[in-house]
C-alpha positions in Angstrom: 130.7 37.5 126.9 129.7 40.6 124.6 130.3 44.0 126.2 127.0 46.5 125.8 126.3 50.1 126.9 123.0 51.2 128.1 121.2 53.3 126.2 118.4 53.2 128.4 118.2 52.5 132.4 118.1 49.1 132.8 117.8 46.9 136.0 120.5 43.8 135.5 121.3 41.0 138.0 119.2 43.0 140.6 121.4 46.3 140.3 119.5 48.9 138.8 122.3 50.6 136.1 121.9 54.4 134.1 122.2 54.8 130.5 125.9 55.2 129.0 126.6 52.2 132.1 128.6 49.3 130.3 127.7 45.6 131.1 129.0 42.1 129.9 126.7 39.4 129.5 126.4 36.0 127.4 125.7 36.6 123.6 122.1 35.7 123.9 121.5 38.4 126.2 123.3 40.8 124.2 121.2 40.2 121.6 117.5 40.3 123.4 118.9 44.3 125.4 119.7 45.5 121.7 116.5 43.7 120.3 114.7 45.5 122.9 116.3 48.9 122.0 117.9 48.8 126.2 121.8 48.6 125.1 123.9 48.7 121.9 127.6 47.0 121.3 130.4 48.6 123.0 132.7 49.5 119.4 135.9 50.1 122.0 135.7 46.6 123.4 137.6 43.5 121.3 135.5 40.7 119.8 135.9 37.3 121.7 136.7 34.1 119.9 133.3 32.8 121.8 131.5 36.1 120.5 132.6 35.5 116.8 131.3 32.3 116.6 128.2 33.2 118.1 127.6 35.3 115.7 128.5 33.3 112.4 126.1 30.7 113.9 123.6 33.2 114.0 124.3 34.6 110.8 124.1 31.1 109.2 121.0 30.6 110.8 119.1 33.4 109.4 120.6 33.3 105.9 120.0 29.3 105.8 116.0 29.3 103.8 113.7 27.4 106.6 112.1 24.3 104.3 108.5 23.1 105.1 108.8 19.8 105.9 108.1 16.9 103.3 105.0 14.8 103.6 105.1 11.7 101.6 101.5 10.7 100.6 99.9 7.4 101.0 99.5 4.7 98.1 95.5 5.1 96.9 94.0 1.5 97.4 
């Protein structure tokens, strides 16, 4: 779980929460509020193990180069 605060109001599991308000939610969801400009990272809050990976996943994933896929052409008859 990756602890955010608001930076914006924000309406979360129903509750309606104010900016400076601190959530925890999964890693994926962390990442779409503070894609969205809604929440940033709480600095005070420790890392988990779980959120560390996440993130070297994630890293990989965008420093990995995406290849087009290779088509193999027919023999000519």
């Amino acid at each position: 779980m990756t602890p955010l605060v608001l930076l914006r109001p924000h309406t979360h599991a129903g509750k309606a929460h104010c900016p400076g308000d601190r959530l925890t939610v999964s890693p994926a969801t962390a990442d779409w509020l503070i894609a969205q400009g809604i929440a940033q990272r709480d600095a005070a809050a420790p890392r988990s193990p779980l959120e560390k990976d996440y993130e070297e996943v994630r890293a990989d994933a965008v420093a990995a180069p995406t290849k087009t896929p290779h088509r193999i052409k027919e023999p000519k008859a």
